[in-house]
C-alpha positions in Angstrom: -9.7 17.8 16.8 -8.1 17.0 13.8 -7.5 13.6 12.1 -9.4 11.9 15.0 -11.9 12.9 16.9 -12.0 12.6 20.2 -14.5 9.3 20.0 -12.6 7.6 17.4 -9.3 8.2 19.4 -11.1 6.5 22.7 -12.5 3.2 20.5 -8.7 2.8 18.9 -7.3 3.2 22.1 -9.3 0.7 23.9 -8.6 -1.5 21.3 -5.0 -0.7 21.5 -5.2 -1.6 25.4 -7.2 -4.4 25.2 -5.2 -6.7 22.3 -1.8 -4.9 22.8 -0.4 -7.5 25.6 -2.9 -10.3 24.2 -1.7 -13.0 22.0 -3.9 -11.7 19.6 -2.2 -9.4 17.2 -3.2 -5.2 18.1 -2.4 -4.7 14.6 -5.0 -7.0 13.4 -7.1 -5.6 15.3 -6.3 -1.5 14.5 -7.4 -2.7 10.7 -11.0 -4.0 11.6 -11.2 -0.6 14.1 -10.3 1.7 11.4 -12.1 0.4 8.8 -15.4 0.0 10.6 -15.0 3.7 11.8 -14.2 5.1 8.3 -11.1 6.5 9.6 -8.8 7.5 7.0 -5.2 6.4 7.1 -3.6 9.7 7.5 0.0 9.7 8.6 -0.9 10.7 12.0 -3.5 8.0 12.5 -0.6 5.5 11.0 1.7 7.4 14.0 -1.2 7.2 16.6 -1.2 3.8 16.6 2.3 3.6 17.5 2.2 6.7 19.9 -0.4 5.5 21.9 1.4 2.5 23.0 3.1 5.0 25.5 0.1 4.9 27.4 0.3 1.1 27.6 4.0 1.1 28.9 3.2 3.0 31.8 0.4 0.1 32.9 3.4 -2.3 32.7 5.2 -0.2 34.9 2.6 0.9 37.4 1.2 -2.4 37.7 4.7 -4.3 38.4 6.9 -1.1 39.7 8.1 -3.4 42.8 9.7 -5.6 40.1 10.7 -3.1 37.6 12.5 -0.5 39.8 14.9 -3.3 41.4 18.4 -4.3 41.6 20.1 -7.7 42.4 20.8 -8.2 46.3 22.1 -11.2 45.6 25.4 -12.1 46.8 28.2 -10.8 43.9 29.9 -14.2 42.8 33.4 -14.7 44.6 36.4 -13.0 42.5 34.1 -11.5 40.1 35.3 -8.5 37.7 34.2 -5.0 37.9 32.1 -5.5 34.7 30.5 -8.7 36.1 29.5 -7.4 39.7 28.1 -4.3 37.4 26.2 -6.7 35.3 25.1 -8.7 38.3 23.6 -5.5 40.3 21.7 -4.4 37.1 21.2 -8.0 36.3 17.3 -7.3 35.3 18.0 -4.4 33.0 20.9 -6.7 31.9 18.6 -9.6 30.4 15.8 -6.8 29.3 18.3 -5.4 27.0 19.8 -8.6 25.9 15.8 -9.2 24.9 15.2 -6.1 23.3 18.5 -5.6 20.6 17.9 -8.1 18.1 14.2 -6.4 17.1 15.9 -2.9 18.2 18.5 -3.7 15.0 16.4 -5.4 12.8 13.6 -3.0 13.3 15.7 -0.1 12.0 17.4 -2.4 8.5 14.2 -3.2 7.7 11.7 -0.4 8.9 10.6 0.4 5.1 9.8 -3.4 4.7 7.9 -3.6 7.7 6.2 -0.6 7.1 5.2 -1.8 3.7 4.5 -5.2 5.0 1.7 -2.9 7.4 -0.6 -2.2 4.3 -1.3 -5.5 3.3 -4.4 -6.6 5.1 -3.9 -10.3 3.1 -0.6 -10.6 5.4 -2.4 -10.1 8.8 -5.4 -12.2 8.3 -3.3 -15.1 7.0 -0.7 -14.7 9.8 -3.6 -14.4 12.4 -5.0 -17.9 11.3 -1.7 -19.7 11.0 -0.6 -18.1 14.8 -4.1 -19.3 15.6 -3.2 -22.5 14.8 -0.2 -22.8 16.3 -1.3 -21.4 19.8 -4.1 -24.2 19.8 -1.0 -26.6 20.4 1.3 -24.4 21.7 0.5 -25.3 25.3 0.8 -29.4 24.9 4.4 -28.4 22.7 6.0 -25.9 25.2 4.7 -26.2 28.1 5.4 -30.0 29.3 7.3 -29.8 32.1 7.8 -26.0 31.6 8.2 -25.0 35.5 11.5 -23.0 35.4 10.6 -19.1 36.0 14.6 -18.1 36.7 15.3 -15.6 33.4 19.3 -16.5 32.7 21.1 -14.4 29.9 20.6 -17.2 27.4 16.9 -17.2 27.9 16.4 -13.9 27.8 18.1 -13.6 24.1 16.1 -16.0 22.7 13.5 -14.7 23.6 14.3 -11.8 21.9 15.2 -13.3 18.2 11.1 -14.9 18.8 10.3 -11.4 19.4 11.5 -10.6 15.8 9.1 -12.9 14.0 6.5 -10.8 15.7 7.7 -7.8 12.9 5.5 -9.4 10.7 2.0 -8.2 10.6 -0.5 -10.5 12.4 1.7 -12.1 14.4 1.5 -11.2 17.7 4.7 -9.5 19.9 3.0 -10.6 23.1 2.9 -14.5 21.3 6.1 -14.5 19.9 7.6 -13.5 23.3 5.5 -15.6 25.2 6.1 -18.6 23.2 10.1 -17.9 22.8 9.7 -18.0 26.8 7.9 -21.5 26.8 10.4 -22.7 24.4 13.1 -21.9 26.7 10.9 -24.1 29.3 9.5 -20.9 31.6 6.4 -21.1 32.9 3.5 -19.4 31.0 3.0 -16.8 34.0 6.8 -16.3 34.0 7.4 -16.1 30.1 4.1 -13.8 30.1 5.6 -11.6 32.8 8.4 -11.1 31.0 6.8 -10.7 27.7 5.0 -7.2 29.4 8.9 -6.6 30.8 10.1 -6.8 27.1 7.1 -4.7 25.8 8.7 -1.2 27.6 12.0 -0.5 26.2 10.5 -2.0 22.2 7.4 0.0 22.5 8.9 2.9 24.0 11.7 2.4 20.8 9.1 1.8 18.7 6.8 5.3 19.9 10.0 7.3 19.7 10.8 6.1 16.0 7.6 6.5 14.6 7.6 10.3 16.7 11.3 11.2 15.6 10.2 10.1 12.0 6.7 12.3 11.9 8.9 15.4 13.1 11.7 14.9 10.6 8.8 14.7 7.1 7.6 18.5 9.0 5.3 16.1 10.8 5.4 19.3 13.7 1.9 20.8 13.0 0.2 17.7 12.6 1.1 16.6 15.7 0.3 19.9 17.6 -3.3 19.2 15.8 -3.7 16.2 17.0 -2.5 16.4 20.3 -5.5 16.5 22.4 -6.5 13.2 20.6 -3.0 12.1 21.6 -3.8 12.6 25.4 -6.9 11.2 24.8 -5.5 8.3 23.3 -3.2 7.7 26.0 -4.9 7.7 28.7 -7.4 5.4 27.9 -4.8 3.1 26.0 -3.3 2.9 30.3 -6.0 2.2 31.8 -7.6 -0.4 29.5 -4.2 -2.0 29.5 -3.9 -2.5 33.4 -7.4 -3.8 33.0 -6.6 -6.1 30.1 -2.8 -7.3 31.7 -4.4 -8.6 34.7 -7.6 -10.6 33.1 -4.6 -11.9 31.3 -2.1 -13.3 33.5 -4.8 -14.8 35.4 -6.6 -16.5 32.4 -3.7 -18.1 30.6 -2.4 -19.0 33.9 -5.4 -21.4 34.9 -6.3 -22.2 30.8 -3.7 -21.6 28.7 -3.6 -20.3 25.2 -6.4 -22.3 23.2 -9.6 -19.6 23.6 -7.0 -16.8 21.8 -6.0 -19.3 19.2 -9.4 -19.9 17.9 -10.6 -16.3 18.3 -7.3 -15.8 15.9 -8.5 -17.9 13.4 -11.7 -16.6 13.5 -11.1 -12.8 13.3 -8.7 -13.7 10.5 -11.2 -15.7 8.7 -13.8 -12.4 9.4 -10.8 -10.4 7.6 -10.9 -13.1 4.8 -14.2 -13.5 4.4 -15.0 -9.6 4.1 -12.2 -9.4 1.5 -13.2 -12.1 -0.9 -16.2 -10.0 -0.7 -15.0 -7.4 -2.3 -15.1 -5.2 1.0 -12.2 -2.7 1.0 -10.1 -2.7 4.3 -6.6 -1.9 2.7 -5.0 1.0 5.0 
């Protein structure tokens, strides 16, 4: 099949699915996958990881189509420009983009530090146990009297800067978001909602970069190699996704956040543990 076979490219995508919209850090996760498979870290597999995520996209979108393919009804505000009535009809896309373009631009000055920032193993375990941490409090921080679930513009960007600490390794896009959406005093359903909202347009950036990049270093024949492993990959990433968004919204919903912090600190602590000794699980 090529750098994966087509078993190893089902177990990375269910892992993919399951942790990618958890608060639990999918990158984590793809280094314990990898190195218990003995997969080597080829550029494709690096690539997969990212091009898989497609797959997950779509389970946003199927599972909340009625909310993603809408446009404000709302009355247009008395007297209101061109540009603002514009805005105010698109107003959802509006405040998705306003999300997604401050980890769109920083993504792209710092891709080569991020990307180097992806080998060290060290990076995700400690940023796994110190997100851990912070997660185990994160609900009696945020979430006191956290019972707003309007998105204004406001919101919606800072949101987006919390996405950016998510760059680093370990750290959890879905956590960042999530929390950035407590912080701005949503409540965790809607700020978790949104987080899966916010996941389409930087995933589907993300997939596209890491494709665009493959094709430009000749990357062609390797991914026409790989492609049934690709399908593969995608598919199961969906469906394990819709399976793994719905458990979700309904667990932190009723309990909140503390079960994912500890398993954080303890998958992290695994990751220390196995290091100190003297396992190798550098990618």
């Amino acid at each position: 099949m090529g750098d994966l076979t087509a078993w190893e490219a089902i177990i990375i995508a269910i892992v993919e699915g399951l942790t990618e919209f958890l608060p639990v850090s999918s990158t984590g996760h793809m280094v314990i996958t990898q190195h218990l498979l003995g997969v080597e870290s080829t550029e494709f597999v690096k690539a997969f990881t990212f091009i898989i995520q497609f797959g997950a996209i779509l389970s946003v979108v199927v599972l909340y189509w009625k909310r993603f393919f809408r446009l404000n009804q709302t009355p247009v505000p008395e007297g209101a420009s061109p540009l603002k009535r514009f805005l105010h009809k698109y107003d959802f896309y509006w405040k998705l983009l306003v999300a997604f373009i401050p980890a769109a631009v920083l993504g792209l000055l710092f891709s080569d530090a991020i990307d180097a920032m992806l080998e060290s193993v060290v990076v995700v375990a400690v940023m796994l146990i110190l997100g851990g941490i912070f997660m185990l409090f994160c609900d009696r921080i945020f979430n006191k009297g956290s019972e707003e679930t309007e998105l204004t513009e406001k919101r919606a960007f800072w949101i987006g800067m919390y996405q950016c600490i998510s760059m680093i390794p370990g750290v959890s896009r879905s956590m960042a978001t999530i929390v950035g959406g407590m912080s701005q005093r949503l409540t965790r359903k809607a700020a978790a909602e949104f987080s899966f909202f916010l996941a389409v347009p930087t995933m589907f950036a993300a997939t596209l970069f890491k494709m665009l990049k493959l094709f430009l270093d000749g990357g062609t024949e390797i991914l026409t190699a790989n492609m049934p492993a690709l399908l593969i990959g995608n598919a199961v990433a969906f469906v394990v996704a819709l399976l793994a968004i719905k458990f979700f919204i309904s667990f932190v919903t009723k309990y909140g956040f503390k079960a994912f912090g500890w398993y954080r600190i303890v998958v992290g602590g695994v990751i220390l543990i196995l290091l100190g000794m003297g396992y190798n699980l550098e990618l």
